[in-house]
VEXPA-603117 format. One record per residue (C-alpha): residue number from 1; residue in three letters; chain; y, x, z. Coordinates in steps of 0.2 Angstrom, whole numbers, plus 5000, padded with zeros to 4 digits. Layout:
<node resi="NUM" resn="ALA" chain="A" north="Y" east="X" up="Z"/>
...
END
This chain:
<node resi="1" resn="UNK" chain="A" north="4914" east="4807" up="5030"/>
<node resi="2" resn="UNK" chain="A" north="4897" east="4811" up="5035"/>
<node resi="3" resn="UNK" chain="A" north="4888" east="4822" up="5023"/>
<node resi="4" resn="UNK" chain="A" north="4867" east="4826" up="5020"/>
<node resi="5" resn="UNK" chain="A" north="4861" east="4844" up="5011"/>
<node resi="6" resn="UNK" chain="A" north="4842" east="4842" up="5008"/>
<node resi="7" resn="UNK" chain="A" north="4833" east="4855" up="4999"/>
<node resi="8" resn="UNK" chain="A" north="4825" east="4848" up="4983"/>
<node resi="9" resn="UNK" chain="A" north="4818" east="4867" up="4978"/>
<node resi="10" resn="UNK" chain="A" north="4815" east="4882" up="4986"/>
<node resi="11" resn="UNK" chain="A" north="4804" east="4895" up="4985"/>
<node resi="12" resn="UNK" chain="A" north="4791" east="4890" up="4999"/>
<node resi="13" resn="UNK" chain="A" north="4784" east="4872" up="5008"/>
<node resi="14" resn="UNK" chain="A" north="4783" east="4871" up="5026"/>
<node resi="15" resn="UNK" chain="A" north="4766" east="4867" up="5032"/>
<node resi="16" resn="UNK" chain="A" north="4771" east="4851" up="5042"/>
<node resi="17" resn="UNK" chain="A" north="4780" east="4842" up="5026"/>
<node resi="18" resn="UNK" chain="A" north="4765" east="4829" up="5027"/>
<node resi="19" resn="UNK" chain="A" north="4772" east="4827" up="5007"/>
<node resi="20" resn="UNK" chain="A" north="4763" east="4834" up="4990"/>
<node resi="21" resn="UNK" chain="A" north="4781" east="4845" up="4986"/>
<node resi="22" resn="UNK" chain="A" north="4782" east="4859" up="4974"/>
<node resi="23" resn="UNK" chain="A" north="4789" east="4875" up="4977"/>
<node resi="24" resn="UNK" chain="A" north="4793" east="4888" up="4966"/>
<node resi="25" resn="UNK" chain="A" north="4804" east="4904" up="4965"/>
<node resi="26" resn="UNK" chain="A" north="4820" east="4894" up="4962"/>
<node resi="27" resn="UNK" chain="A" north="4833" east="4884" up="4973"/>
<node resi="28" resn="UNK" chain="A" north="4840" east="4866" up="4971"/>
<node resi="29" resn="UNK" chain="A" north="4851" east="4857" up="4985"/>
<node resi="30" resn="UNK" chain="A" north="4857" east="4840" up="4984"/>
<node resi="31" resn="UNK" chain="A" north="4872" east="4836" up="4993"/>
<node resi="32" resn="UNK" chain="A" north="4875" east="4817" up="4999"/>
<node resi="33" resn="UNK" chain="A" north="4890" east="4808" up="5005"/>
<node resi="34" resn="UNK" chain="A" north="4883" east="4790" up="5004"/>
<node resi="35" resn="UNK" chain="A" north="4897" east="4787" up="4989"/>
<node resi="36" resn="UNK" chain="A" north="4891" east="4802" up="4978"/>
<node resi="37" resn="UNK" chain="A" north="4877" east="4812" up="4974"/>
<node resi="38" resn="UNK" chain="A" north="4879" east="4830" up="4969"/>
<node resi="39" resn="UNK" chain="A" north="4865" east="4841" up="4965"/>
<node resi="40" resn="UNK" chain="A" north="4868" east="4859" up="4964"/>
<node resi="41" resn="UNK" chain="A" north="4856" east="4871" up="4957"/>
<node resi="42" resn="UNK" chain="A" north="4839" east="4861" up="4948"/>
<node resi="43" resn="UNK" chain="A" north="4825" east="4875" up="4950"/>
<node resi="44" resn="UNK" chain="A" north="4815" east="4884" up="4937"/>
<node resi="45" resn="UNK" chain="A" north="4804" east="4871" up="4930"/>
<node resi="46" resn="UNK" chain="A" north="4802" east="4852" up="4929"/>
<node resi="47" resn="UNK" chain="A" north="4796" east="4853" up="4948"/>
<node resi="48" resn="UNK" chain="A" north="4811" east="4847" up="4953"/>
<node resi="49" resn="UNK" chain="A" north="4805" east="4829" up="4944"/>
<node resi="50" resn="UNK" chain="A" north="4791" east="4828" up="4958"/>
<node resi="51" resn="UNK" chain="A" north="4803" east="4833" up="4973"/>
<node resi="52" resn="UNK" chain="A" north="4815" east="4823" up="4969"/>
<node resi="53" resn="UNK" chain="A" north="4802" east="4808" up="4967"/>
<node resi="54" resn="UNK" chain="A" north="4794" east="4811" up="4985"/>
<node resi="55" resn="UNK" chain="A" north="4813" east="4811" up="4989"/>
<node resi="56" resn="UNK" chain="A" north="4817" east="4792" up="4984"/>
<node resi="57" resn="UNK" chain="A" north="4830" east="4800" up="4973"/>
<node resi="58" resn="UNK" chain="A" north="4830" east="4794" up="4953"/>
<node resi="59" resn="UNK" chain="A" north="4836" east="4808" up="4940"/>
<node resi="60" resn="UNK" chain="A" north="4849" east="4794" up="4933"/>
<node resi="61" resn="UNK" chain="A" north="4857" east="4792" up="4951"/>
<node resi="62" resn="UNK" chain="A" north="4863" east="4811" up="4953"/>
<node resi="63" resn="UNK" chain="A" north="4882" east="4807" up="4947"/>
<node resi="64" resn="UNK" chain="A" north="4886" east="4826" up="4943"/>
<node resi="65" resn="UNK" chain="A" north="4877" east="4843" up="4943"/>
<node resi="66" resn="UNK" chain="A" north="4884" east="4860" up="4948"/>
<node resi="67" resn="UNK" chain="A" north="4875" east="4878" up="4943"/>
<node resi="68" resn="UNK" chain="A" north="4879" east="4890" up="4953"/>
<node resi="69" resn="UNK" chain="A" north="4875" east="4904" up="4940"/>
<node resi="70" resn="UNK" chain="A" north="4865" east="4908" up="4924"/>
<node resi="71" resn="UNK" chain="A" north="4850" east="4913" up="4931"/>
<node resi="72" resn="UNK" chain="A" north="4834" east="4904" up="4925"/>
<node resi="73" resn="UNK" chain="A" north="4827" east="4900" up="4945"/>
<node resi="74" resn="UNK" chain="A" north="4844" east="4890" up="4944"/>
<node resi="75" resn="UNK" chain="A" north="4845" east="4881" up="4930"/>
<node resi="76" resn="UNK" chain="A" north="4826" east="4881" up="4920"/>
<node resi="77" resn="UNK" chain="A" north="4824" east="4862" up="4927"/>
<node resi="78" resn="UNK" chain="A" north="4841" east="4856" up="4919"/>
<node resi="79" resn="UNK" chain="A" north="4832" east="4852" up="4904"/>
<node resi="80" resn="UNK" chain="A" north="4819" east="4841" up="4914"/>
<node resi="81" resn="UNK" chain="A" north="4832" east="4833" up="4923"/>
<node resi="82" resn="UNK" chain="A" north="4843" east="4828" up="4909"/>
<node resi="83" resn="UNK" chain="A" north="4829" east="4821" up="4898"/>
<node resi="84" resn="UNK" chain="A" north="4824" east="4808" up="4912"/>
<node resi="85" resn="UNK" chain="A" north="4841" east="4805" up="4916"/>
<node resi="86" resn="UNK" chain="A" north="4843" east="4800" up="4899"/>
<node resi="87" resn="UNK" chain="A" north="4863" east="4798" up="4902"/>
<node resi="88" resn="UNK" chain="A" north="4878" east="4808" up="4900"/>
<node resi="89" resn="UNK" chain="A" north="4880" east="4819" up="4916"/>
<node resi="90" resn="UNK" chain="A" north="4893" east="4832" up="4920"/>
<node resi="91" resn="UNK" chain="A" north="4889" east="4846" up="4922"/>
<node resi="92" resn="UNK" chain="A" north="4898" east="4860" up="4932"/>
<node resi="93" resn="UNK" chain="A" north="4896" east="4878" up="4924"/>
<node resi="94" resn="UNK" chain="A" north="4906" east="4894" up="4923"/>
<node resi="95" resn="UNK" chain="A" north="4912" east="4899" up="4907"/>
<node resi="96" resn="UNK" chain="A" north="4901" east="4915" up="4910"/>
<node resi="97" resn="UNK" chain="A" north="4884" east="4905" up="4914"/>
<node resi="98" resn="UNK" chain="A" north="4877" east="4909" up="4896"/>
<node resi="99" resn="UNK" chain="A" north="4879" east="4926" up="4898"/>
<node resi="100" resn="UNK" chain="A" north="4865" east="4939" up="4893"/>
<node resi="101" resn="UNK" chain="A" north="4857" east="4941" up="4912"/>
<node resi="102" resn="UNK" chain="A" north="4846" east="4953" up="4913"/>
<node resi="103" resn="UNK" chain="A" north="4836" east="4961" up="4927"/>
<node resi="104" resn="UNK" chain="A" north="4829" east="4980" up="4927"/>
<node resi="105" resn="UNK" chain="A" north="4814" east="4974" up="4942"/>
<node resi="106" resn="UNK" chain="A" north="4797" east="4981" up="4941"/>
<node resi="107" resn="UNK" chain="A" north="4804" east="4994" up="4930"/>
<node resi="108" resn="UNK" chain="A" north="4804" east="4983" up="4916"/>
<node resi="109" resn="UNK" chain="A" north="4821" east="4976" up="4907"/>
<node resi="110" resn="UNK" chain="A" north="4820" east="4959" up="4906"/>
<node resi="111" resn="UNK" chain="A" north="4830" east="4944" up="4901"/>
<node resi="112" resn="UNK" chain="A" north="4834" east="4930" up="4915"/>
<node resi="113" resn="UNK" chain="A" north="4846" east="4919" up="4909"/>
<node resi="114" resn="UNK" chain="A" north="4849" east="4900" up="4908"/>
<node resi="115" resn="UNK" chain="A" north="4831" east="4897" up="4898"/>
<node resi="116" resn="UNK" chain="A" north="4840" east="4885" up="4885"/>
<node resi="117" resn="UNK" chain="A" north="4853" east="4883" up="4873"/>
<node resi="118" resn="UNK" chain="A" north="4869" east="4875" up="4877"/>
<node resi="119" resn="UNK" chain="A" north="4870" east="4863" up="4864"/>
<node resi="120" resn="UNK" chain="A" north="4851" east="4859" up="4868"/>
<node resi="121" resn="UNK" chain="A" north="4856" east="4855" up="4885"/>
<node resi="122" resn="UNK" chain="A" north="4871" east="4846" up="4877"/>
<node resi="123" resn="UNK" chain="A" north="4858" east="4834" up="4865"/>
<node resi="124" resn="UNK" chain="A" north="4850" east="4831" up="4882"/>
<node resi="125" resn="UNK" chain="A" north="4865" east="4823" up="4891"/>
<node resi="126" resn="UNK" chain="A" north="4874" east="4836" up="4898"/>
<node resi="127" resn="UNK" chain="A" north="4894" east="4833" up="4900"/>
<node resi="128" resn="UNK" chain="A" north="4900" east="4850" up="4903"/>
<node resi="129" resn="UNK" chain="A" north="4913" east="4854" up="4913"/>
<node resi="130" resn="UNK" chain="A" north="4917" east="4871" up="4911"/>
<node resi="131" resn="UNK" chain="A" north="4928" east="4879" up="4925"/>
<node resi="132" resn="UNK" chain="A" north="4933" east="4897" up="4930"/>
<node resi="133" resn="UNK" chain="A" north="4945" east="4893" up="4948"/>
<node resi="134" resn="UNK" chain="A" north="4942" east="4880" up="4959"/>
<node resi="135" resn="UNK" chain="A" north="4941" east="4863" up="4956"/>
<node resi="136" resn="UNK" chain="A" north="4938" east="4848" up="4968"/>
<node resi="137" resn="UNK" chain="A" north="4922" east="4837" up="4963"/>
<node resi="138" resn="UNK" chain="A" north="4920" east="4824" up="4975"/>
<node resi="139" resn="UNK" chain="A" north="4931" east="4819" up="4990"/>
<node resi="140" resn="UNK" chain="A" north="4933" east="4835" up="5004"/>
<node resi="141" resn="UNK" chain="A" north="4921" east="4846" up="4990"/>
<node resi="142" resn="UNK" chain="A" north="4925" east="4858" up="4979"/>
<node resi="143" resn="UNK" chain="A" north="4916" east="4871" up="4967"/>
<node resi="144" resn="UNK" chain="A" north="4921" east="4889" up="4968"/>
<node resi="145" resn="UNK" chain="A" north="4925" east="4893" up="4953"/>
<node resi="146" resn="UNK" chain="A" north="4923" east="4915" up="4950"/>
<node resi="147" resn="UNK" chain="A" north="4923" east="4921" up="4970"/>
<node resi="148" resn="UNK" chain="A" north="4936" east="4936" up="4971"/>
<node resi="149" resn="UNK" chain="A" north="4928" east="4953" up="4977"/>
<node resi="150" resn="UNK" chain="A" north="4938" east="4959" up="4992"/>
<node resi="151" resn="UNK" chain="A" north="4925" east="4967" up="5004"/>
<node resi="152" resn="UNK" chain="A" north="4920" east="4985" up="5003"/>
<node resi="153" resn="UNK" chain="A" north="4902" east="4982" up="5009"/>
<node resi="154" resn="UNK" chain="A" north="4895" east="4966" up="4997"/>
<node resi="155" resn="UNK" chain="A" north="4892" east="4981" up="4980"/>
<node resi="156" resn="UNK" chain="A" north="4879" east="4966" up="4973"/>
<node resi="157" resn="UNK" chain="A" north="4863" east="4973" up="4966"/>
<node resi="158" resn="UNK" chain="A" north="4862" east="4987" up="4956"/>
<node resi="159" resn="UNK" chain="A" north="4843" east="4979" up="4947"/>
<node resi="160" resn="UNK" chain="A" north="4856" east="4965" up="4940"/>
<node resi="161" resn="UNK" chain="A" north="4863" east="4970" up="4921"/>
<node resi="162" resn="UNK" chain="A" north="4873" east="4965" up="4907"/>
<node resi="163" resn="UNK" chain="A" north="4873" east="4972" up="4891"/>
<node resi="164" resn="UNK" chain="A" north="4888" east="4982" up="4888"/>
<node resi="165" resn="UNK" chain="A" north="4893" east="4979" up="4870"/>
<node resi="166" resn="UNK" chain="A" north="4907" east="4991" up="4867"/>
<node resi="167" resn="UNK" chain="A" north="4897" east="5005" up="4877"/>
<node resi="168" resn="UNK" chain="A" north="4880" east="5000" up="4869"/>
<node resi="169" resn="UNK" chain="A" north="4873" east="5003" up="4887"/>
<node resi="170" resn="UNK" chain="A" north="4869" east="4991" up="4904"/>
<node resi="171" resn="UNK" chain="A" north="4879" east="4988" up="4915"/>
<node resi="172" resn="UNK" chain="A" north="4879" east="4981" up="4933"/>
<node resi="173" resn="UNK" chain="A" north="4881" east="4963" up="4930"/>
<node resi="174" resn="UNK" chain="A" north="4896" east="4958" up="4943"/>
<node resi="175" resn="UNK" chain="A" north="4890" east="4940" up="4939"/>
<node resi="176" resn="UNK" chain="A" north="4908" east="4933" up="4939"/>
<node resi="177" resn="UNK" chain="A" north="4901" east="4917" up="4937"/>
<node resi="178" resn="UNK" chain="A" north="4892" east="4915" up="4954"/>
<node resi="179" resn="UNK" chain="A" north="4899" east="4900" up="4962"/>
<node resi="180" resn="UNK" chain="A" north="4895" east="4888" up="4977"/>
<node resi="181" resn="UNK" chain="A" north="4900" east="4871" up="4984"/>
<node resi="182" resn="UNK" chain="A" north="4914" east="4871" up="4997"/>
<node resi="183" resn="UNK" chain="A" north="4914" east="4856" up="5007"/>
<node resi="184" resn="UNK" chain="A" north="4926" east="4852" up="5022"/>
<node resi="185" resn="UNK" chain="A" north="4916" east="4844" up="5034"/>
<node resi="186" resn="UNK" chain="A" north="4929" east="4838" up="5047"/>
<node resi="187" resn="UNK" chain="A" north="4921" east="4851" up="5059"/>
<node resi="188" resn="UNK" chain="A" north="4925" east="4866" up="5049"/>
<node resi="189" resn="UNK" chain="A" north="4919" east="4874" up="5030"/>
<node resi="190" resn="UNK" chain="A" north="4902" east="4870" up="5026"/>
<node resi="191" resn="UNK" chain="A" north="4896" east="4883" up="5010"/>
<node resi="192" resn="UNK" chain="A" north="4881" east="4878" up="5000"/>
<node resi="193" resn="UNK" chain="A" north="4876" east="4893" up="4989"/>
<node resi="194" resn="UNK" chain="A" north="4864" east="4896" up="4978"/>
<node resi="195" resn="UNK" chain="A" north="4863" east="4916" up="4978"/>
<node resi="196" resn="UNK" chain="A" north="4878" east="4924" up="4985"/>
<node resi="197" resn="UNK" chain="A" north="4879" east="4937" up="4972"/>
<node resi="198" resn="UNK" chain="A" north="4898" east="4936" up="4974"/>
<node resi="199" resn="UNK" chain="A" north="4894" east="4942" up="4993"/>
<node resi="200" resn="UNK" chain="A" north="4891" east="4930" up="5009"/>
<node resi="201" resn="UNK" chain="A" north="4907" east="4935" up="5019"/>
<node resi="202" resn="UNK" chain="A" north="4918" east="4935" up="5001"/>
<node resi="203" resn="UNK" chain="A" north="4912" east="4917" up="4999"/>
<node resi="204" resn="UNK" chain="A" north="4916" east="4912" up="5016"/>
<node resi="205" resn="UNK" chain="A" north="4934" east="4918" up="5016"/>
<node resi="206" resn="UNK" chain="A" north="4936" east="4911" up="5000"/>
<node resi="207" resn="UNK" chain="A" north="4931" east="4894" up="5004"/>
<node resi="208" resn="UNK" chain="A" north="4942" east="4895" up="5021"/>
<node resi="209" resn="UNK" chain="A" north="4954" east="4898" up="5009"/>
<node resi="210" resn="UNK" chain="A" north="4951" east="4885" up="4996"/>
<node resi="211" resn="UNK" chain="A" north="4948" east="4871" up="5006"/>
<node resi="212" resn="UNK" chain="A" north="4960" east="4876" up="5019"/>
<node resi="213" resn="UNK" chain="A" north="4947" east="4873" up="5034"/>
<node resi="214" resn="UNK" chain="A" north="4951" east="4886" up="5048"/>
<node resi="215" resn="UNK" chain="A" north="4933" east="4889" up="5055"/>
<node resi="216" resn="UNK" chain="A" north="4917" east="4891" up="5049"/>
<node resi="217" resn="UNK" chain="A" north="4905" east="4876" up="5052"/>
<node resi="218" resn="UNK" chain="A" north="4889" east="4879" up="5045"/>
<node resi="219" resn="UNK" chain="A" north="4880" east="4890" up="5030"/>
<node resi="220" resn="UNK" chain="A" north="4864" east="4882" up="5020"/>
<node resi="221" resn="UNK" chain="A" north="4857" east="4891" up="5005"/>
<node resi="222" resn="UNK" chain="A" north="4852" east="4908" up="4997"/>
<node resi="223" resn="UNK" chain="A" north="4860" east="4924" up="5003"/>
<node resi="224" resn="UNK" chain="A" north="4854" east="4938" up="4992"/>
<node resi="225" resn="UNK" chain="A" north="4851" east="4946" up="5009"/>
<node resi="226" resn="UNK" chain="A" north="4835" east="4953" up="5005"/>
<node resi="227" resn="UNK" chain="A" north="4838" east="4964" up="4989"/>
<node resi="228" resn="UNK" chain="A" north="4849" east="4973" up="4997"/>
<node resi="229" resn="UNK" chain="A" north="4853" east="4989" up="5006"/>
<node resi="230" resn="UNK" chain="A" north="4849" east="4989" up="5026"/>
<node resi="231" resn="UNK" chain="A" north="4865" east="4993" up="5029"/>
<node resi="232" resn="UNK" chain="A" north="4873" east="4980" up="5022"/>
<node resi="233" resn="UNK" chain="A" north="4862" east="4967" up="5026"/>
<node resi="234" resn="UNK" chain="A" north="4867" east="4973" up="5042"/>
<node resi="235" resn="UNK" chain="A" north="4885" east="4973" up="5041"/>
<node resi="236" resn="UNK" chain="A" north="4884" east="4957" up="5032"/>
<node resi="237" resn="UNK" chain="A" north="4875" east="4950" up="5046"/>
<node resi="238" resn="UNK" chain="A" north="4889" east="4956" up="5058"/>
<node resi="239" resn="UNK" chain="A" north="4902" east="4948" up="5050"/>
<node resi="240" resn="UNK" chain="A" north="4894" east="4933" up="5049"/>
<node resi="241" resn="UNK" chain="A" north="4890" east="4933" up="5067"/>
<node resi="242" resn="UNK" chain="A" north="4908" east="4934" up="5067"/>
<node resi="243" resn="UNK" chain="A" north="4912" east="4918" up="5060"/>
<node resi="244" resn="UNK" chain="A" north="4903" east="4909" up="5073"/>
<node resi="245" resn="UNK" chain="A" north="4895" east="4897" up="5061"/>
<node resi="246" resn="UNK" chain="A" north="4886" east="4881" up="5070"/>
<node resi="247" resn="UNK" chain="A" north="4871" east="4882" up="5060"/>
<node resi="248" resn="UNK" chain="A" north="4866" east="4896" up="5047"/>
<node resi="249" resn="UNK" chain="A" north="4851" east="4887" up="5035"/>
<node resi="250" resn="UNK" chain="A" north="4845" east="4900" up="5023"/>
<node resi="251" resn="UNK" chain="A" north="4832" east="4901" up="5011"/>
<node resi="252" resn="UNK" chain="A" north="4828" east="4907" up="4994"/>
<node resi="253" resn="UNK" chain="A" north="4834" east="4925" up="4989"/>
<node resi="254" resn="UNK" chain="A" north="4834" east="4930" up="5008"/>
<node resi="255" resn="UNK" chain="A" north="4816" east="4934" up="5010"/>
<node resi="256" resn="UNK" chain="A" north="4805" east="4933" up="5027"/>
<node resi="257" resn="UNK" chain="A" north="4811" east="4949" up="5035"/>
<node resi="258" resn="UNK" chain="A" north="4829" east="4943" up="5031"/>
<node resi="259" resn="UNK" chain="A" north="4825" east="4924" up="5036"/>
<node resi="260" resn="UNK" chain="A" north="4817" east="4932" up="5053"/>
<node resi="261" resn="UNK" chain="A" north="4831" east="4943" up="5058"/>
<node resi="262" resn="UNK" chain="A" north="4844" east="4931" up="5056"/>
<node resi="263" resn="UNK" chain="A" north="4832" east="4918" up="5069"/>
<node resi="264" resn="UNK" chain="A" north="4832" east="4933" up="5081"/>
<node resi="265" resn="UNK" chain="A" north="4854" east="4935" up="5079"/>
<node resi="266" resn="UNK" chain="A" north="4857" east="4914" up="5078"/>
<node resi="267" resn="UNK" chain="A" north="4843" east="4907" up="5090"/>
<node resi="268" resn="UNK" chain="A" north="4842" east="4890" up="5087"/>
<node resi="269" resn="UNK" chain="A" north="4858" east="4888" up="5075"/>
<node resi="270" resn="UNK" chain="A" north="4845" east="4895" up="5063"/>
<node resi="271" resn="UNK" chain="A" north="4837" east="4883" up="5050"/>
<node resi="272" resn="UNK" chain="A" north="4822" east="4891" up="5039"/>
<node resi="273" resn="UNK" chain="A" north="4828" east="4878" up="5021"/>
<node resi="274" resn="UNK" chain="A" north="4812" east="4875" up="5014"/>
<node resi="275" resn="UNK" chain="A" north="4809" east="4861" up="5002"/>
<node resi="276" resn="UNK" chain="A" north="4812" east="4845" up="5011"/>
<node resi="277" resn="UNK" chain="A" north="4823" east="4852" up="5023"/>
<node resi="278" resn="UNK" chain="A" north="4840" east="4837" up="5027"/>
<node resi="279" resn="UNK" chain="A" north="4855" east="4846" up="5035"/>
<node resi="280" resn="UNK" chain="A" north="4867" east="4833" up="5041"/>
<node resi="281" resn="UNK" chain="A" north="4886" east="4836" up="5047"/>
END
């Protein structure tokens, strides 16, 4: 079965687009099989209305939605999305989404949730289908479900909190309910991510698991590379190198240093995501 990623929203444009498409800080992937359309992540804002326009692709012909994790950039456009749907769509969330994210950046504490009320979201259209392990969506494509912590290396990011009610303090927020989509290609694991906050390496040999494919094929989304600690980025990177992946397509959370390191490491299996950006397989 042939599959098509294309990047719907990410945080920059590239220059020979030749099409009017927003970008944002956010991320929103839409993954084809020519039977289904799954779209996983929807941005920050209803900018995901215009990409998808320029895209040929109609709110009320995505057939379900997948969010990666709580985090506003994530899921801010969901609200958008459902209201010109105007239909009943499932939904894909961890039972931890709603959480109280916050984030310590800047020196300031600051709340980066999902921007909306569930039952809001749920007047809108929104079919939620609330999951914890993994769980096959589509033919040869599964959700995550919570990614277990195995390596050493992938600590997350210590700017992430969660209010610790029985401590009355913040805590690290593990983010338990990062996910991503699993898909077996045929030619190996494909992973599409939205932040990685489970850990890059921790996601692939999850879904190697899951899915039972024995190789990795290819990577596309964010990595959460660039928050981090040059040493892990580092030892991240090795591992991945590792893997011997056909293609690695990053984008969001990576940043441009991250984005250019891992061009010098793949070569030409590197694929900068921006909006607009089809990966087939």
């Amino acid at each position: 079965m042939p599959f098509k990623v294309t990047v719907v929203i990410d945080n920059c444009v590239p220059t020979h687009s030749g099409l009017p498409f927003l970008a944002e800080h956010g991320l929103a992937m839409l993954v084809e099989t020519g039977k289904s359309r799954l779209l996983l992540d929807t941005g920050q804002t209803a900018a995901i209305l215009n990409n998808l326009s320029l895209l040929g692709v109609a709110p009320d012909s995505i057939d379900a939605i997948a969010l990666s994790h709580g985090h506003y950039d994530h899921t801010g456009g969901l609200f958008y999305l459902l209201k010109h749907a105007a239909k009943r769509t499932p939904v894909f969330t961890h039972e931890d989404a709603f959480a109280e994210h916050c984030s310590l950046a800047r020196g300031q504490r600051r709340f980066i949730g999902i921007p909306y009320r569930k039952e809001q979201l749920t007047s809108l259209g929104a079919d939620w289908k609330t999951i914890r392990h993994p769980q096959e969506i589509f033919p040869q494509i599964w959700i995550s479900g919570s990614v277990p912590r195995q390596t050493d290396f992938e600590t997350g990011d210590a700017k992430l909190v969660v209010h610790n009610a029985a401590e009355h303090c913040d805590c690290q927020d593990e983010l338990d309910d990062d996910m991503a989509l699993f898909i077996d290609s045929g030619k190996g694991l494909v992973v599409v991510s939205g932040c990685t906050h489970a850990g890059l390496v921790n996601m692939v040999e999850y879904g190697l698991k899951v899915t039972g494919c024995r190789q990795l094929h290819g990577w596309i989304g964010g990595t959460h590379l660039g928050p981090l600690t040059r040493e892990q980025q580092e030892q991240t990177i090795a591992r991945l190198q590792a893997f011997q992946p056909e293609f690695v397509a990053a984008n969001h959370c990576t940043g441009f240093p991250m984005m250019a390191r891992l061009q010098q490491v793949f070569g030409e299996r590197f694929i900068p995501a921006f909006v607009g950006t089809s990966i087939q397989f």
